[in-house]
RODO-2510 file (C-alpha; in nm, 4 decimals, decimal comma):
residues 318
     n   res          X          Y          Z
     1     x     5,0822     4,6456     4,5661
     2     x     4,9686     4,9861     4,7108
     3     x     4,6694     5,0221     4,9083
     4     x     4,4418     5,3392     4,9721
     5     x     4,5358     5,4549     5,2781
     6     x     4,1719     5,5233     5,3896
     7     x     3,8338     5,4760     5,2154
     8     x     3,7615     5,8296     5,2156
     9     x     4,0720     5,9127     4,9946
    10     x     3,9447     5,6197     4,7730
    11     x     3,6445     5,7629     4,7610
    12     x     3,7723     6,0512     4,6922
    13     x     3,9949     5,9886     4,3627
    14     x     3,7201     5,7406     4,2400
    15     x     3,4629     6,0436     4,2399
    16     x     3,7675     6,2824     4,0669
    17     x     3,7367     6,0060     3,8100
    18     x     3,3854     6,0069     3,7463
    19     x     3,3811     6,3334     3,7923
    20     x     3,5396     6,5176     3,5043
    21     x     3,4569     6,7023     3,1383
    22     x     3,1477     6,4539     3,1561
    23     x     3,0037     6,6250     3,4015
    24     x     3,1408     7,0250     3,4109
    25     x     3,1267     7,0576     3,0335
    26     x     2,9673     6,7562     2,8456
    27     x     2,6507     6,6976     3,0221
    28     x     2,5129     7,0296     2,9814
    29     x     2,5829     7,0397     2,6404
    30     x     2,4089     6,6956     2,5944
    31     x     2,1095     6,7918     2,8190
    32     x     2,0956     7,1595     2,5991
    33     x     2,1252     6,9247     2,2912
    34     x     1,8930     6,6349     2,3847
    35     x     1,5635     6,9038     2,4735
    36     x     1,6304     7,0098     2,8241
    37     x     1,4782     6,8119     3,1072
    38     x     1,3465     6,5112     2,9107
    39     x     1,7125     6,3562     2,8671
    40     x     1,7364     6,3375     3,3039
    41     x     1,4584     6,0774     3,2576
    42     x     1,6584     5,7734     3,0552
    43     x     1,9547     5,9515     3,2378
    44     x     1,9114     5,8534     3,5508
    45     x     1,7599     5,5434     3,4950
    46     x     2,0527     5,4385     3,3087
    47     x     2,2603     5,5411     3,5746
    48     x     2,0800     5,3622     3,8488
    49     x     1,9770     5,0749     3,6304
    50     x     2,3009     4,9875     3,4724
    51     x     2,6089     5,1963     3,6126
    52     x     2,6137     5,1484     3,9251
    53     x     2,5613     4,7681     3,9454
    54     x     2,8548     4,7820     3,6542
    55     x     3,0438     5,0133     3,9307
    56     x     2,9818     4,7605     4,2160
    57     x     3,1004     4,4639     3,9661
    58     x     3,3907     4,6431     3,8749
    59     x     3,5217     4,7369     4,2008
    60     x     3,4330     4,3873     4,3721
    61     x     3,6771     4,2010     4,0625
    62     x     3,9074     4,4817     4,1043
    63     x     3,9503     4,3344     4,5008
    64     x     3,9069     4,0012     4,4546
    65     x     4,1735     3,8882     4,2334
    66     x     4,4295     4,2002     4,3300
    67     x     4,5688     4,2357     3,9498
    68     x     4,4946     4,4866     3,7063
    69     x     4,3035     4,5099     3,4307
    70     x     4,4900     4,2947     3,1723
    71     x     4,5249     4,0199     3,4547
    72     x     4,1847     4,0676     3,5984
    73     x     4,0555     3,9293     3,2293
    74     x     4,3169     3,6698     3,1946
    75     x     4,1682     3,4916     3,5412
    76     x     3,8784     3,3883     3,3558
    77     x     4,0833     3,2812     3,0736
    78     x     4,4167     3,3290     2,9107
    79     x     4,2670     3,4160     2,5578
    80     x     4,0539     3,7328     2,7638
    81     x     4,3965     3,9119     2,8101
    82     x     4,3147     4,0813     2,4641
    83     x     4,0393     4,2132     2,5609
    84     x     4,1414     4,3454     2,8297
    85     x     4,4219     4,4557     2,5911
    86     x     4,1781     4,6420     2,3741
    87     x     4,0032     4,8144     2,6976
    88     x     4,3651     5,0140     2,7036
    89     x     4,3282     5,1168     2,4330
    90     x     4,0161     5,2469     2,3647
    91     x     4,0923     5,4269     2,7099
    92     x     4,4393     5,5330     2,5776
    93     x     4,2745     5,7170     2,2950
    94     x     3,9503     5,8493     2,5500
    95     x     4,2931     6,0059     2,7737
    96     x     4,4498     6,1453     2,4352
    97     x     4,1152     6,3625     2,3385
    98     x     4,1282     6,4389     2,7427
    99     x     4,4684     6,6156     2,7588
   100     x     4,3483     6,8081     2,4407
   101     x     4,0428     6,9663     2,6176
   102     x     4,2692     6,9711     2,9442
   103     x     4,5236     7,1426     2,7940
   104     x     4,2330     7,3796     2,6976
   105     x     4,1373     7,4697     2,9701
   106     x     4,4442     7,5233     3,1294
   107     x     4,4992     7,7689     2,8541
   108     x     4,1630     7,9810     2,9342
   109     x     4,2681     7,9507     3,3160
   110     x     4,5748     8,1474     3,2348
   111     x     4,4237     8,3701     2,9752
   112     x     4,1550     8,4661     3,2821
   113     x     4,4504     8,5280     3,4883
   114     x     4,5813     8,7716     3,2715
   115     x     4,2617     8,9331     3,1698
   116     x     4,3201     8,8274     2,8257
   117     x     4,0643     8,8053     2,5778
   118     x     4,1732     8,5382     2,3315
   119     x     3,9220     8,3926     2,0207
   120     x     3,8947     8,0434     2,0658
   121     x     3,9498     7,9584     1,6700
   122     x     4,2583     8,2318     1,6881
   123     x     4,3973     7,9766     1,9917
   124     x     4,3069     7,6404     1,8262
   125     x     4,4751     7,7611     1,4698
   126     x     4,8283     7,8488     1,6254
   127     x     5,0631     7,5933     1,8047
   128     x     4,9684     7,6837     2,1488
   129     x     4,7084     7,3676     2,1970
   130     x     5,0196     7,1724     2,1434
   131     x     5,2315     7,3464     2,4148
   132     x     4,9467     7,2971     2,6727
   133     x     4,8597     6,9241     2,5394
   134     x     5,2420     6,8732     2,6393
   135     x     5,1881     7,0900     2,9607
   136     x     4,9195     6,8333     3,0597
   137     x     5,0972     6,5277     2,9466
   138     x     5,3787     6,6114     3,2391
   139     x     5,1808     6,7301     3,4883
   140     x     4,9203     6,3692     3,4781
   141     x     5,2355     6,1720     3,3910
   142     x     5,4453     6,2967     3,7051
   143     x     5,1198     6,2941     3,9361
   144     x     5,0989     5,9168     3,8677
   145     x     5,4660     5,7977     3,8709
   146     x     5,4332     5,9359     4,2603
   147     x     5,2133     5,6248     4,2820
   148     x     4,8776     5,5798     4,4919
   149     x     4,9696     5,7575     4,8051
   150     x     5,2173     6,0085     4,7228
   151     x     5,0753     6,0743     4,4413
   152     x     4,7069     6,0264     4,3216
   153     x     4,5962     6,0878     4,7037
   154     x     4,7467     6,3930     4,7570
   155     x     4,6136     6,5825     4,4442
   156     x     4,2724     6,3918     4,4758
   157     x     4,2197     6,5213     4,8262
   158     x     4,2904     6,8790     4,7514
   159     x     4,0999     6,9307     4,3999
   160     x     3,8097     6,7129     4,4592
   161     x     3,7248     6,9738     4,7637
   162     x     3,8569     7,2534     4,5608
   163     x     3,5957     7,1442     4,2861
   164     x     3,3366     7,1300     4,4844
   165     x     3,3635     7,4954     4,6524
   166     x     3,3898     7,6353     4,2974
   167     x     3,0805     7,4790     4,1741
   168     x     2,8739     7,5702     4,5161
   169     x     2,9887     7,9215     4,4750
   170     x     2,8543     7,9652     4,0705
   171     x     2,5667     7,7797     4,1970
   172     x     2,5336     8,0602     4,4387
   173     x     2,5936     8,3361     4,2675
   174     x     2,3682     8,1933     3,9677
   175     x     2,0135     8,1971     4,1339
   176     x     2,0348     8,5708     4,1518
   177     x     2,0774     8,6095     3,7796
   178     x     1,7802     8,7014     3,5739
   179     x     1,8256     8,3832     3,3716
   180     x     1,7945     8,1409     3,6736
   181     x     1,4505     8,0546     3,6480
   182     x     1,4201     8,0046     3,2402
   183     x     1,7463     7,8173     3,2833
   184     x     1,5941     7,5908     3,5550
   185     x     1,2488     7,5651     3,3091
   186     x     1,4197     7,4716     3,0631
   187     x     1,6857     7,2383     3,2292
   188     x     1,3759     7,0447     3,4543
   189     x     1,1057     7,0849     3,2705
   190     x     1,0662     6,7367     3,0681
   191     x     0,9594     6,7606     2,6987
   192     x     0,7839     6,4060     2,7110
   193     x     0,8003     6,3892     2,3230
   194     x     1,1310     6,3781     2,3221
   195     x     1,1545     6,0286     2,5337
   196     x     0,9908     5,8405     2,1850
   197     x     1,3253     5,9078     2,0255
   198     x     1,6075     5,6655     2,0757
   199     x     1,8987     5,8863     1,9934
   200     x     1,8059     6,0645     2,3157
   201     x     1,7780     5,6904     2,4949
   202     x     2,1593     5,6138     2,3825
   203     x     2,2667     5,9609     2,4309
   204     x     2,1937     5,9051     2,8116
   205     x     2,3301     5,5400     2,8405
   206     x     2,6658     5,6559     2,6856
   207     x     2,6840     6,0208     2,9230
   208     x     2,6034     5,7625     3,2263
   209     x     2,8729     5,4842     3,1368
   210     x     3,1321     5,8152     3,0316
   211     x     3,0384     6,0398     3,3429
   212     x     3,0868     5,7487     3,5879
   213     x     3,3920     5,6122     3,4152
   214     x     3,2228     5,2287     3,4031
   215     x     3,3151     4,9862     3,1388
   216     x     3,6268     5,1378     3,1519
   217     x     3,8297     4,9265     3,3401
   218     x     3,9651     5,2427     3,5997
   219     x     3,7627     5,0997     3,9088
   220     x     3,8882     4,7635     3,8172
   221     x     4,2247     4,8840     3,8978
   222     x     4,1096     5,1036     4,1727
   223     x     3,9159     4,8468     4,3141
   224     x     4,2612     4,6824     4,3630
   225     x     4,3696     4,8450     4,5762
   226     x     4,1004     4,8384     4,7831
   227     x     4,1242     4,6916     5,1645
   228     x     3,9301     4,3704     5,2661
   229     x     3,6790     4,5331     5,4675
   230     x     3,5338     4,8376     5,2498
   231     x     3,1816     4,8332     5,1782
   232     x     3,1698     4,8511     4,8341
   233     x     2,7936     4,8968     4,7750
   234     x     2,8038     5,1725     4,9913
   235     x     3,0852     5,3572     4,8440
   236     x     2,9512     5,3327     4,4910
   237     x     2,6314     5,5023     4,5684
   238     x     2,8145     5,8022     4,7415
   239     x     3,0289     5,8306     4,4034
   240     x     2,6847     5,8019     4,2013
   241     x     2,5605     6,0700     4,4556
   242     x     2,8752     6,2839     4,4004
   243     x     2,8885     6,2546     4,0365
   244     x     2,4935     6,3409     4,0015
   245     x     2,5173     6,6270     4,2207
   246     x     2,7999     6,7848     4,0784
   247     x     2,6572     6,7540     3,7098
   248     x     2,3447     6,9292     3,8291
   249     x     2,5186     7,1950     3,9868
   250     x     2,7189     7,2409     3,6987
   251     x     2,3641     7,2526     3,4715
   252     x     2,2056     7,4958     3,7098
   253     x     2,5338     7,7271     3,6731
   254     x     2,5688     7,7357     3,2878
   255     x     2,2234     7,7252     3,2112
   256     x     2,1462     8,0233     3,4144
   257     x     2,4280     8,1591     3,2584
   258     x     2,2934     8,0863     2,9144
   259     x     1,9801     8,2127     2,9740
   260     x     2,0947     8,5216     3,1396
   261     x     2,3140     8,6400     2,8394
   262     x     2,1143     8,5181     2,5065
   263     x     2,3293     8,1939     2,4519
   264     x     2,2800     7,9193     2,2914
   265     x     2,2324     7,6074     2,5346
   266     x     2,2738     7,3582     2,2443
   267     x     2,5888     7,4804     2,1900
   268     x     2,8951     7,2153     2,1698
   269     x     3,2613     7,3093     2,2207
   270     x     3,1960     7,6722     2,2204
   271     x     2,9347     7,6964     2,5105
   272     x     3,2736     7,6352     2,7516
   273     x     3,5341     7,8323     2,5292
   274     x     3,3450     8,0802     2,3465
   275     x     3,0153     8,1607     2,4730
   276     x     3,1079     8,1838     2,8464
   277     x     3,3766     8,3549     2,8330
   278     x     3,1659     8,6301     2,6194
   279     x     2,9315     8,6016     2,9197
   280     x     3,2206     8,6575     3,1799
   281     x     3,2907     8,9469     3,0189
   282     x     2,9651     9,1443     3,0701
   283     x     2,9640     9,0156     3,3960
   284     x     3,0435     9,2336     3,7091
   285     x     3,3207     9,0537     3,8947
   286     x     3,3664     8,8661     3,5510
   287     x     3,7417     8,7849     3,5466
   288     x     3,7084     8,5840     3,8830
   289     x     3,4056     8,3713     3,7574
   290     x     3,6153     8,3300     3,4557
   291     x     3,9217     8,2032     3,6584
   292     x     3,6725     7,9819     3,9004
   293     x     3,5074     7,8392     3,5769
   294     x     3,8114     7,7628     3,4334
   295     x     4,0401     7,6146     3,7134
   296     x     3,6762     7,3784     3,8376
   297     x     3,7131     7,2333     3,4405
   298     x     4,1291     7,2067     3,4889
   299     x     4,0782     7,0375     3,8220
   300     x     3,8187     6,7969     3,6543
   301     x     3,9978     6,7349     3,3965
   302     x     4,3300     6,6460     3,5796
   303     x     4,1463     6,3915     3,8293
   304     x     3,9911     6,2190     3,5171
   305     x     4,3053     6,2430     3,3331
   306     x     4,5057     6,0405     3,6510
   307     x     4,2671     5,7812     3,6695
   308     x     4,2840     5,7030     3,2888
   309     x     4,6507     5,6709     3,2659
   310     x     4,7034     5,4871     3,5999
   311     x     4,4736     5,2312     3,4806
   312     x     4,6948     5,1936     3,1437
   313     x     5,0113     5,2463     3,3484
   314     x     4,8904     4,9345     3,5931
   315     x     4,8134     4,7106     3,3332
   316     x     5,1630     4,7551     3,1714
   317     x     5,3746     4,7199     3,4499
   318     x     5,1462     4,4129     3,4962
***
C-alpha cells in the first residue's frame, strides 16, 4: 500500500477534500438562505462539536487497521462489510451530482476565457453538460489511476495553493466594493430568532459533515495511508482551520459581490452561474474575476471529486 510521502502533502489533499463546492459555492448559498450570520452559530459548533472528533476517529481507524473502507468495517465484524458497502454508494451518487456541477464550471471557465456570454438555462437545455460531465469523468478518473504519489499529490499540491491565491485575491479586491460592508452586516450579523428554528440547526450539521467530507468514509481511506508517527489531532484541526477559512473568504467575496450589484444572496444554483457572472460583467476588469471565480470552483471541485472516487476505487480493489 502507498503512503503519503510527507504530512504536508496529506494535509494537503485531505483539505482539497474538504474543501470543495461545500465551501466556494454551497455555504454561501446556505448562510444567504438560513438568515445571514445566525446559521455560523450551530455552524461552528457542529463543526467543533461533532466533525472534527468524527475527523480524528476516522483518520485514527483509517491507520490502524491499514485497509479501506469496506475492510475497515469488516474488522469489527464480517456482517459490517455492507455497510461499509452502502457508504460507496451513497458517496458514488454524492461524486455523480459532483462531476455535474464540475463539469459546470469547467464550462463557465472556458466561456470566461472566451469572453462568452452564455444563459445558464440556454447551456443546461443543450447537450453540452453532458460533454463536460464526460470531460470531468476523465480528467478525476486518470488523476487517480496515477495513484497516491504520482497522482493525487501532484495535482493536490498545485491547486490547493492555486485555490487559495484566487480566493485571497477576490477577498482583496472585494473590501473596496461599495457592497463590502452590507455584505459583511449581513453575513456576521446574527439574527438570534432564527437559532429557535431547527431547520437552520440541521442545515448546519449537514454543511459541517458535507464541507469537511466526515461520515464519508474518504479520511478512512486517507487515513491509510498515513505513516506511524503523524499527529493526527493536530492535522485535523489545521484541515478544520483550512476548510473554515476558506468558506469565509469565499462568503466575504460573494456577499460583497451580492450586495454590490442588487443580487439576491438567497439565491441557489444561479448565485454561481447566473447572478455572478451578470455581476462580472459590469465589473471593470470583469472577464479576469470571471476566469479566477471560475477556475477557484473547477479546482475545488476536482480535489473533492479525487478524494470521492479514490475512496470507492480503494474499497474495490480491496
Amino acid at each position: 500500500m502507498e503512503r503519503w510521502s510527507s504530512r504536508l502533502v496529506f494535509v494537503l489533499a485531505a483539505i482539497g477534500s474538504a474543501v470543495g463546492i461545500g465551501n466556494i459555492w454551497r455555504f454561501p448559498m446556505v448562510v444567504g438562505q438560513n438568515g445571514g450570520g445566525a446559521y455560523l452559530i450551530p455552524y461552528f459548533l457542529a463543526v467543533v462539536g461533532l466533525a472534527i472528533p468524527l475527523m480524528i476517529l476516522e483518520m485514527a481507524v483509517g491507520r490502524h487497521w491499514r485497509r479501506n473502507l469496506v475492510a475497515s468495517f469488516g474488522r469489527a465484524g464480517k456482517r459490517f462489510e455492507i455497510v461499509g458497502w452502502l457508504i460507496c454508494l451513497i458517496v458514488l451518487l454524492i461524486l455523480s451530482y459532483y462531476l455535474v456541477i464540475m463539469g459546470w464550471t469547467l464550462a463557465y471557465l472556458l466561456f470566461s476565457l472566451l469572453g462568452s456570454t452564455v444563459t445558464f438555462s440556454s447551456f443546461t437545455s443543450s447537450l453540452e453538460p453532458l460533454a463536460y460531465f464526460l470531460i470531468s469523468v476523465l480528467a478525476t478518473g486518470l488523476i487517480v489511476s496515477l495513484g497516491v504519489n504520482m497522482g493525487i499529490e501532484r495535482i493536490v499540491s498545485i491547486m490547493i495553493p492555486f485555490a487559495f491565491l484566487i480566493l485571497v485575491a477576490l477577498v482583496l479586491f472585494c473590501v473596496s466594493l461599495p457592497g463590502f460592508h452590507p455584505g459583511m452586516d449581513f453575513f456576521i450579523q446574527p439574527d438570534y430568532s432564527m437559532l429557535r428554528r431547527p431547520d437552520v440547526w440541521s442545515a448546519a450539521i449537514g454543511q459541517a459533515f458535507f464541507s469537511l467530507s466526515v461520515g464519508m468514509g474518504i479520511l478512512i481511506t486517507y487515513g491509510a495511508y498515513l505513516e506511524d508517527d503523524m499527529d493526527i489531532p493536530q492535522s485535523a484541526l489545521i484541515i478544520t482551520f483550512s476548510d473554515l477559512l476558506a468558506a469565509m473568504l469565499a462568503g466575504i467575496a460573494i456577499f460583497s459581490l451580492v450586495f454590490t450589484f442588487g443580487l439576491e444572496p438567497a439565491a441557489g444554483a444561479e448565485l454561481a452561474f447566473t447572478t455572478l457572472p451578470r455581476a462580472f460583467e459590469l465589473m471593470p476588469y470583469g472577464q479576469i474575476f470571471s476566469v479566477a471565480f471560475f477556475a477557484l470552483l473547477f479546482s475545488a471541485a476536482l480535489t473533492s471529486s479525487i478524494s470521492m472516487m479514490e475512496m470507492n476505487v480503494a474499497a474495490i480493489m480491496g
